[in-house]
One Martini backbone bead per residue (centre of mass of N, CA, C, O) as a GRO file, in nm:
protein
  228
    1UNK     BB    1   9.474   8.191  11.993
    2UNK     BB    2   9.643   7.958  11.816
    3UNK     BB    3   9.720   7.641  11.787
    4UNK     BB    4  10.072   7.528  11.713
    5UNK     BB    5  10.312   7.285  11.511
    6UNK     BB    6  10.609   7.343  11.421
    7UNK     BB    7  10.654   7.046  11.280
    8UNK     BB    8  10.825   6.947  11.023
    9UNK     BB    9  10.868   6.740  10.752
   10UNK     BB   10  11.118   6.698  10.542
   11UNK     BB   11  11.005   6.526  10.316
   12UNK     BB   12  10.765   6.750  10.252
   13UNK     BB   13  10.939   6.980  10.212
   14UNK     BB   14  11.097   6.881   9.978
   15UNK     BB   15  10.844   6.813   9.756
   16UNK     BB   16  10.724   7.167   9.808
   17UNK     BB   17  10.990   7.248   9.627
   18UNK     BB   18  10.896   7.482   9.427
   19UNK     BB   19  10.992   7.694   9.158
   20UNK     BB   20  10.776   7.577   8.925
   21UNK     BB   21  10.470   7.560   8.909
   22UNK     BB   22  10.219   7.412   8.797
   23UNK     BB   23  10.000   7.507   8.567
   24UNK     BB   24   9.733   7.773   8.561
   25UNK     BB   25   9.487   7.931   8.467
   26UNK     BB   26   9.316   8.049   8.767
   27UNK     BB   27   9.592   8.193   8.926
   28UNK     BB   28   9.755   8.413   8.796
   29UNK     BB   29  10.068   8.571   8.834
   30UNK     BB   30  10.237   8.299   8.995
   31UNK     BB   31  10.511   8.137   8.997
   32UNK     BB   32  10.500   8.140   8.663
   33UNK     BB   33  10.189   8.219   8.585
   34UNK     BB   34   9.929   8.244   8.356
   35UNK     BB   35   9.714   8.417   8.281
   36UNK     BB   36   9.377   8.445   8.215
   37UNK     BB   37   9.099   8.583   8.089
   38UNK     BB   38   8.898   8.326   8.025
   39UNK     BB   39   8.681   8.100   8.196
   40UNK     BB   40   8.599   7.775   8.030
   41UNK     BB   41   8.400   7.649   8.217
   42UNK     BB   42   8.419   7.445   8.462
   43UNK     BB   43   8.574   7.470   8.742
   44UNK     BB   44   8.831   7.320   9.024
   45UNK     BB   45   8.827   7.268   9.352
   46UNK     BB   46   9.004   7.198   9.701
   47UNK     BB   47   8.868   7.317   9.994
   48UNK     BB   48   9.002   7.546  10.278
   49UNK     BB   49   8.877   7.689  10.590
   50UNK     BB   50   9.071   7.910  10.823
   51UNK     BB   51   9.097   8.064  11.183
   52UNK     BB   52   9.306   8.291  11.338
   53UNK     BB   53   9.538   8.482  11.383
   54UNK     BB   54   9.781   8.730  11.299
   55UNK     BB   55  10.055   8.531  11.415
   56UNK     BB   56   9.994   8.298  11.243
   57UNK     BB   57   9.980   8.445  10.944
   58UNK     BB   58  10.310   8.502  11.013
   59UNK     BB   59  10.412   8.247  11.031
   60UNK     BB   60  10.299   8.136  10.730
   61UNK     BB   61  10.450   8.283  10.556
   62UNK     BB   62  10.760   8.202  10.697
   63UNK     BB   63  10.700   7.932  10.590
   64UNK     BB   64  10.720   7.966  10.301
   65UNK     BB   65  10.964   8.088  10.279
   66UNK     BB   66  11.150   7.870  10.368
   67UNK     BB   67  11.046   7.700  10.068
   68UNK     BB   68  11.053   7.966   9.875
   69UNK     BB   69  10.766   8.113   9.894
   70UNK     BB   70  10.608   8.358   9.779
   71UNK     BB   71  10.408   8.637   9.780
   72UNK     BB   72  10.105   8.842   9.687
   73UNK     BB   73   9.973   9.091   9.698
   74UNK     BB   74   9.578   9.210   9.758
   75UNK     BB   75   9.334   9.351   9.678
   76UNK     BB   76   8.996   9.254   9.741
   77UNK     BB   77   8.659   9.321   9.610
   78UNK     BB   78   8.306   9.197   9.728
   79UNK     BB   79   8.039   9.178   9.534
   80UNK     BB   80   7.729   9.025   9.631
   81UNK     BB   81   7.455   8.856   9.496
   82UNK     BB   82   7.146   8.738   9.432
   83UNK     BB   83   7.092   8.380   9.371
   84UNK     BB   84   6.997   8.076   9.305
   85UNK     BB   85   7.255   7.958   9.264
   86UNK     BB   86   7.461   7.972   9.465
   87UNK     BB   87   7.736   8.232   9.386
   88UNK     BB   88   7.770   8.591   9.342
   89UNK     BB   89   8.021   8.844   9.180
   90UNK     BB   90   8.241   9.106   9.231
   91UNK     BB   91   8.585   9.179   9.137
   92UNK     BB   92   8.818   9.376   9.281
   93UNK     BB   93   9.170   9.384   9.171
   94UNK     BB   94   9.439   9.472   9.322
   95UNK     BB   95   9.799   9.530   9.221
   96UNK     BB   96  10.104   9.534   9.038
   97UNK     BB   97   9.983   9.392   8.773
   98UNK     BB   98   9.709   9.557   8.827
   99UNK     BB   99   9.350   9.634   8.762
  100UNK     BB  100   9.053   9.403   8.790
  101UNK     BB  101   8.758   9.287   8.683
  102UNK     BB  102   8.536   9.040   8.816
  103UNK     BB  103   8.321   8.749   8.761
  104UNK     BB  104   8.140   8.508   8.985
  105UNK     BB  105   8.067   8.162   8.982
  106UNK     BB  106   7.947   7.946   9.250
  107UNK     BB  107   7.984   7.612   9.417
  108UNK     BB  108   7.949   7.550   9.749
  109UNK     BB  109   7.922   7.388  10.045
  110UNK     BB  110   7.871   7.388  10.406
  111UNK     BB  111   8.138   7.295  10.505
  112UNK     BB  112   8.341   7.121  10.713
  113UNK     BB  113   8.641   7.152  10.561
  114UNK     BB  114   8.670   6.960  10.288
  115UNK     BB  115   8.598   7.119   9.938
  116UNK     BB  116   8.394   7.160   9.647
  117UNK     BB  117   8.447   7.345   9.379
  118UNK     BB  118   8.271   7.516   9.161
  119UNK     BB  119   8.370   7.743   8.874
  120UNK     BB  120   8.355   8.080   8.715
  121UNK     BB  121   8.524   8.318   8.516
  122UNK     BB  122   8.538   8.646   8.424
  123UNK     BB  123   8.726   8.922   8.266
  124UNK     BB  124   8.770   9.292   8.297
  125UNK     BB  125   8.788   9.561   8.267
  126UNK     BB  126   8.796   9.805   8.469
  127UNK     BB  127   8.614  10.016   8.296
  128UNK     BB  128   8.355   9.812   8.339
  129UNK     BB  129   8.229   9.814   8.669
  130UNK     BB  130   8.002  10.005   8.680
  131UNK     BB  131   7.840   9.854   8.485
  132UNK     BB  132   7.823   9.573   8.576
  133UNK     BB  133   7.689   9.688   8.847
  134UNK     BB  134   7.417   9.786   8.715
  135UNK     BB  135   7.345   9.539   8.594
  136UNK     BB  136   7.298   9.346   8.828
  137UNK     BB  137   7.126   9.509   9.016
  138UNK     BB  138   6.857   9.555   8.829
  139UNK     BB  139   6.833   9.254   8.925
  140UNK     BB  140   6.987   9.200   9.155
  141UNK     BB  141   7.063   9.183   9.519
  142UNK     BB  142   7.278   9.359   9.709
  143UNK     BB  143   7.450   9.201  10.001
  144UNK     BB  144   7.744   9.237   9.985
  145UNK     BB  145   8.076   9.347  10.127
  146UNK     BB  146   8.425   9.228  10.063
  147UNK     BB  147   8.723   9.358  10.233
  148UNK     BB  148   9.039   9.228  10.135
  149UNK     BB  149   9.413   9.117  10.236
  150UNK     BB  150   9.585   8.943  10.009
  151UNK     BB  151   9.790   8.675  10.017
  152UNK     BB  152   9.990   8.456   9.771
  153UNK     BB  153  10.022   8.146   9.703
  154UNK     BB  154  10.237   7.870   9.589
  155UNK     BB  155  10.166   7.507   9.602
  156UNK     BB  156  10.191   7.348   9.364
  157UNK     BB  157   9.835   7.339   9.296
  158UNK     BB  158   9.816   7.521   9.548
  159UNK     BB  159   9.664   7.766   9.725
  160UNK     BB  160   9.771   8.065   9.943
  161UNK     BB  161   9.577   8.213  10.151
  162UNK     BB  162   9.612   8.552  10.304
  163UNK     BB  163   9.400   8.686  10.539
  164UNK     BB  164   9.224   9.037  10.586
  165UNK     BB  165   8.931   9.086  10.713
  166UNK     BB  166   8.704   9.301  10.727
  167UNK     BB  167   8.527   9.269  11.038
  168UNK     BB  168   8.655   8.935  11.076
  169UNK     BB  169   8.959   8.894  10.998
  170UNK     BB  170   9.188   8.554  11.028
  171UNK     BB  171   9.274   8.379  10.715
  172UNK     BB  172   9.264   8.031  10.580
  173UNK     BB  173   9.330   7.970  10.218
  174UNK     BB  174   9.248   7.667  10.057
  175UNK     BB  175   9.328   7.559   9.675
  176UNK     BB  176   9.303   7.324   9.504
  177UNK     BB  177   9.381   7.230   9.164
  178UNK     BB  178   9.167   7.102   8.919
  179UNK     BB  179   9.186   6.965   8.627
  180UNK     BB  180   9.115   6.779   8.394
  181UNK     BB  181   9.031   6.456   8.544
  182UNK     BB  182   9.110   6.478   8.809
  183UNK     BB  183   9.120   6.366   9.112
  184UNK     BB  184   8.951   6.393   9.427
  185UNK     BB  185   9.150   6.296   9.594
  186UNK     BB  186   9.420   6.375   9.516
  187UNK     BB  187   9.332   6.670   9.582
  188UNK     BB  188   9.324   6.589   9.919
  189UNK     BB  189   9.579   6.498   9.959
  190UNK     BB  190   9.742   6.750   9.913
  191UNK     BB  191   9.584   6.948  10.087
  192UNK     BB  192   9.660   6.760  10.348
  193UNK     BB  193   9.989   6.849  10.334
  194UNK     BB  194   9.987   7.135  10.344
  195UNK     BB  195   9.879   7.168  10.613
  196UNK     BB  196  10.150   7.003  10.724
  197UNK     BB  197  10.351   7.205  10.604
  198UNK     BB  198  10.206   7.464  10.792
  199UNK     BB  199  10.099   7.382  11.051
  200UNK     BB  200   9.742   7.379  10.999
  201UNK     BB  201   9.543   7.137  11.169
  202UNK     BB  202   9.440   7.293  11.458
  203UNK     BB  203   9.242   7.445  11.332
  204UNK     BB  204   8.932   7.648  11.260
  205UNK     BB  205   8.696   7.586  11.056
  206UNK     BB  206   8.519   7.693  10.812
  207UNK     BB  207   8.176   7.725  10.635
  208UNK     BB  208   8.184   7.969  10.535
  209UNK     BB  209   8.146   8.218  10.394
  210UNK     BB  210   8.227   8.587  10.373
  211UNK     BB  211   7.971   8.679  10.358
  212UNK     BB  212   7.783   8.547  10.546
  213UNK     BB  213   7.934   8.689  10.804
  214UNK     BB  214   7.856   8.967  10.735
  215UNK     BB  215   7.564   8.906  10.816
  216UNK     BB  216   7.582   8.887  11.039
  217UNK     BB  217   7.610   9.009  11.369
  218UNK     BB  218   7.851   9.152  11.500
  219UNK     BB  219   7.815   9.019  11.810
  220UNK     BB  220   7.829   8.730  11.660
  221UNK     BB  221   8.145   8.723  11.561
  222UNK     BB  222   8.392   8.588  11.542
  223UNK     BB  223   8.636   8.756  11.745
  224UNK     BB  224   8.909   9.036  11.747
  225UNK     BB  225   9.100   9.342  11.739
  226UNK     BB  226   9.362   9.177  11.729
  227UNK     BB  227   9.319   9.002  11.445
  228UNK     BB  228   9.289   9.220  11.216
   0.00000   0.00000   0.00000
């Protein structure tokens, strides 16, 4: 179980009661927001992964409502190919909004606490799906399958997924939305703002990605079958 304080400062609260956040290219329609079909050069974002247990998700879910936030429902499933830099998916995401496949190359340090990362997005129709994974197994190696049940909110321009994956469990993860030009100093102060209206600043961050995490042996990953 997580410790939480459960105190928000009201002038933060005010802040990031937003209706309409400010739009961005890579964040699918959330709170009035247009997806792109394809993310043209690299994008970055400045994130944050935590792992908490079931209530403490069910906390901020409650946290996020009572601010104005809606969340959006999405399954997703990640399947990562072996890279020479960073990592590479294939994601198939269902939601309400439709069922699309995307291909994603990112590079993120693996670090504790808040880090950049810097990423491609293109997405495909669903009917591409078994092709383009045709097309990748021929060359690189099949690494892991990645299952998660994901809300996700919008904060200002930080992105709030609340994650269920199948067998690591409950984490909290954010990732603030850098535009072009953006100081990444400033990235870091709004997300460490979210942090402290969500109050999970007591949780424990995570450094690895959730592909590596299925890596390791079952009997070695943190959680247990309470927290999923």
């Amino acid at each position: 179980m997580c410790t939480l304080s459960h105190g928000v400062r009201p002038a933060a609260s005010r802040l990031y009661r937003r209706p309409h956040p400010r739009p961005c290219e890579d964040s699918g329609r959330i709170g009035g927001r247009i997806p792109s079909e394809r993310t043209r050069g690299l994008a970055r974002n400045v994130e944050l992964k935590v792992r908490c247990d079931a209530e403490t998700l069910s906390f901020v879910e409650r946290r996020l409502a009572q601010l104005g936030h809606d969340c959006l429902d999405l399954h997703q499933v990640d399947t990562y190919f072996g890279a020479t830099r960073g990592r590479l998916k294939v994601r198939e995401l269902h939601s309400v909004a439709g069922n699309t496949v995307e291909l994603i190359a990112y590079a993120r340090p693996d670090e504790l606490g808040m880090r950049l990362s810097d990423y491609q997005r293109i997405v495909f129709p669903r009917a591409e799906r078994a092709s383009l994974r045709t097309v990748l197994a021929a060359a690189l190696d099949e690494l892991v399958v990645v299952d998660k049940r994901r809300k996700v909110a919008v904060v200002g321009r930080t992105r709030v997924h609340l994650d269920r994956v199948t067998g690591l469990g409950c984490f909290v993860e954010l990732e603030t939305v850098l535009a072009e030009g953006d100081d990444e100093g400033e990235g870091r102060a709004e997300l460490a703002r979210v942090v402290d209206i969500l109050s999970i600043g007591d949780l424990t961050p995570v450094a690895a990605s959730y592909s590596d995490l299925m890596l390791e042996p079952v009997w070695s990953r943190p959680g247990s079958d309470a927290d999923r």
